[in-house]
N, C-alpha and C positions, 0 to 999 in steps of 0.2 A: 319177880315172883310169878309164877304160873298157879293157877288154883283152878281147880274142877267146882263148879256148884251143880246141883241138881233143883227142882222144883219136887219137895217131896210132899205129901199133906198139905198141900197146899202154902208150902210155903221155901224159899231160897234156901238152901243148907251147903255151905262150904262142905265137902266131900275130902279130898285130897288135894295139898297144898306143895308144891315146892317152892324152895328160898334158901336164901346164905343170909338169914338172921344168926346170930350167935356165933359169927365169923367162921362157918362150913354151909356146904350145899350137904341139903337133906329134905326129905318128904318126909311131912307130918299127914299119918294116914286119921282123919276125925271122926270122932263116935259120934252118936246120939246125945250121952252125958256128958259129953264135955273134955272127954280124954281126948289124948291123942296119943298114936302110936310114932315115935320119930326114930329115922333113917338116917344115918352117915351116909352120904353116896362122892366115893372119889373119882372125880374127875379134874382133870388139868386143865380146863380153859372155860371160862365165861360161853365163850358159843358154844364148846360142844357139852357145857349145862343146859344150856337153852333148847340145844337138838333133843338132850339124853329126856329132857323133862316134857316137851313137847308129845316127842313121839308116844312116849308112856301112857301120856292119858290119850292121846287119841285110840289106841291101841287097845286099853284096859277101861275105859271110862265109863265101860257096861258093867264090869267085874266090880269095881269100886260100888257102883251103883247099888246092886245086887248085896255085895258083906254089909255093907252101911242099912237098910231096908230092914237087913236080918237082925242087925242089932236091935236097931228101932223096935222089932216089933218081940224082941226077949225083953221089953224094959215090963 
């Protein structure tokens, strides 16, 4: 599993998660409320899961940042 957290309001928040729970790799993109938005993502091999999921968040871990904030602060 790969998971992004952030420090938001003073506190830890799991952000965006990848994983092959429910026997598929997929990102669950996480709300404020508790939802989650979840991804099918195909790929054929364990390492290039690990590459595809890596890269991602170093890549987008500002953008994730950023939608999540937004929610937060619609509640």
């Amino acid at each position: 599993m790969y998971q992004y957290e952030s420090f938001i309001n003073n506190n830890w928040v799991a952000v965006v998660r990848y994983d092959c729970a429910h026997g598929f790799f997929h990102r669950d993109v996480l709300m404020p409320n508790g939802d989650k938005e979840k991804k099918s993502i195909e790929i054929d091999s364990l390492k290039n899961v690990s590459k595809y999921a890596e890269q991602d968040l170093k890549d987008r871990w500002e953008w994730y940042k950023e939608r999540y904030i937004k929610k937060l602060n619609k509640k």
